[in-house]
Structures are given as structure tokens and as C-alpha cells.
C-alpha positions in Angstrom: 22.2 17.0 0.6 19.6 14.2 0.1 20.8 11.0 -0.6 19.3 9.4 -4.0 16.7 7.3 -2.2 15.2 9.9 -0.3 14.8 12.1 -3.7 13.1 8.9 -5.4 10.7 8.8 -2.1 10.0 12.1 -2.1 9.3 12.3 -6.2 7.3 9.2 -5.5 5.0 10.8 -2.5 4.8 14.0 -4.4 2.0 12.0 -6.9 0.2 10.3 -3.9 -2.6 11.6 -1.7 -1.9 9.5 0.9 -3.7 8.4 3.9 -3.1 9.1 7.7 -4.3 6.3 9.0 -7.1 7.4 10.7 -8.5 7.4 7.1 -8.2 4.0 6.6 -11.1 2.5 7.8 -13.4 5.1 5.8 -11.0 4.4 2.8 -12.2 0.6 3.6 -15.8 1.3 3.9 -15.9 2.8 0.1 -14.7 0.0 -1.6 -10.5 0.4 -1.0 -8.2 -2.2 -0.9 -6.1 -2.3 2.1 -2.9 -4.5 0.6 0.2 -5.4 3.5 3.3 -5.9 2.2 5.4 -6.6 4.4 7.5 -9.8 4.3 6.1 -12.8 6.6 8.4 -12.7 9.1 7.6 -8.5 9.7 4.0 -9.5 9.7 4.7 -12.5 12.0 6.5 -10.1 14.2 4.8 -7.4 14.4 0.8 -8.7 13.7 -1.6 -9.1 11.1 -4.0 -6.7 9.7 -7.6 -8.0 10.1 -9.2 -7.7 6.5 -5.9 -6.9 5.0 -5.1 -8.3 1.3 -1.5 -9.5 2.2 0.8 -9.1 -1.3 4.4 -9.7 -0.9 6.0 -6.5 -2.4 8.0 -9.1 -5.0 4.7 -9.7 -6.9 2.5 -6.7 -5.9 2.9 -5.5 -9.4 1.9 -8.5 -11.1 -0.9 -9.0 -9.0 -2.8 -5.8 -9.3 -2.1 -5.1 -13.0 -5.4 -6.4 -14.4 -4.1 -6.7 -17.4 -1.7 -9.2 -16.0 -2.7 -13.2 -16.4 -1.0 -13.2 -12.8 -3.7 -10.7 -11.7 -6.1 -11.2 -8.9 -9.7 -11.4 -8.7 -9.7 -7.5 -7.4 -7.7 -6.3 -9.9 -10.9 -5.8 -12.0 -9.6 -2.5 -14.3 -7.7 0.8 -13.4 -10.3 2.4 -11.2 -9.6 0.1 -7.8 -7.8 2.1 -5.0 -5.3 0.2 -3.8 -4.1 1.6 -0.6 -0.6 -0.1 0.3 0.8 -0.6 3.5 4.2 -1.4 5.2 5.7 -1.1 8.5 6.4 2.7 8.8 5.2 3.7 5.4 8.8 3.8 3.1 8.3 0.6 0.9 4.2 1.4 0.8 5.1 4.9 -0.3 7.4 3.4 -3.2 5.2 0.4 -4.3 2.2 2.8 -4.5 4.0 5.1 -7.1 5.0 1.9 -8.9 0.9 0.8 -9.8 0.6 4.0 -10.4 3.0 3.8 -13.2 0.9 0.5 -14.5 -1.7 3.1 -14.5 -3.7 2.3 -11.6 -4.5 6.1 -10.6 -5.8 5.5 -7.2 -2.9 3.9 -5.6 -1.6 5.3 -2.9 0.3 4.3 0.8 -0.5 4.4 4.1 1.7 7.7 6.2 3.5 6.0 9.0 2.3 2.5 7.7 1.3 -0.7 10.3 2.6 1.2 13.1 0.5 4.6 12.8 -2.6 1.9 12.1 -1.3 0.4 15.8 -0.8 4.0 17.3 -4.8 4.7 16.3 -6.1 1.5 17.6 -7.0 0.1 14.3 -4.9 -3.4 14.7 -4.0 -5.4 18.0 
């Protein structure tokens, strides 16, 4: 039997089309927001993402809401795809489902998250 958590994931990954990470940089070149999540000392750990829009997951709501005074600059109106990332692509997957609930339709999450991104070559 499935623990609560993993129901909630899988609910929450049910409404994404997410990306494999190969994707990513395609995803980039067509306007996409690559947003990193991960906590400072996981980044500082395990690397940065070159180009990547670092929101800690605390305020990643607020943030991209752009109908939030705590928005930023990006978060210009409901059409931006936001494509969250995390280490192995848990959080990312659960975060994305959450701006999708604020109505921002093209969130989504990165599959296997910094490390599949590091598996493809697309970070040091």
C-alpha cells in the first residue's frame, strides 16, 4: 500500500507534462523559466545551475503568483512556464502542482531533477 505522500506525488505528477531533462535546454530556448529550489546548502553541495532562477521553495509561491505584490519581474501573467527543479525531482514535482493551483497552467518539474540535468551533461 502507498504511503500518503507517494499518493499526493503521484496525484500531483498526474496533471504535469514534465520534462526529461534532455528537454530542458529547448524548454529554455522558447522562453521557460528554469527555477532551482533547492535549499543553499544542496545547491552549495551539489552545484549551481548556470542561467537558473534560484527560488527557495518557502517563497516559490509568492514569487511566481503575478498577482502577488511579492511577485517577480517574470511573473508577468499565467501564461509563463515555469519549469521547477530539485535534486531528484520529488519537491520540483510537488511545488509545480502547487503554481498550478495559483493557476499558472504551464508549470511543471524537471524528471529526476539536478542530477538527471548532471547525468546529460547539462551542469558541471
Amino acid at each position: 500500500m502507498a504511503s500518503r505522500i507517494d499518493r499526493v506525488l503521484e496525484a500531483a505528477r498526474a496533471r504535469l507534462r514534465r520534462l526529461p531533462a534532455r528537454e530542458v535546454p529547448a524548454a529554455l530556448a522558447r522562453g521557460a523559466i528554469l527555477v532551482d529550489i533547492r535549499p543553499q546548502a544542496q545547491r552549495e553541495q551539489e552545484g549551481e545551475v548556470p542561467g537558473a532562477l534560484v527560488i527557495e521553495r518557502n517563497v516559490l509561491e509568492w514569487r511566481c503568483d503575478p498577482t502577488s505584490e511579492a511577485r517577480l519581474p517574470q511573473a508577468v501573467d499565467d501564461d509563463v512556464e515555469w519549469v521547477v527543479l530539485c535534486s531528484e525531482g520529488y519537491t520540483s514535482s510537488l511545488a509545480a502542482a502547487s503554481l498550478q493551483d495559483l493557476g499558472l497552467h504551464r508549470a511543471t518539474d524537471v524528471i529526476g531533477g539536478f542530477h538527471a540535468l548532471r547525468a546529460e551533461g547539462l551542469v558541471p
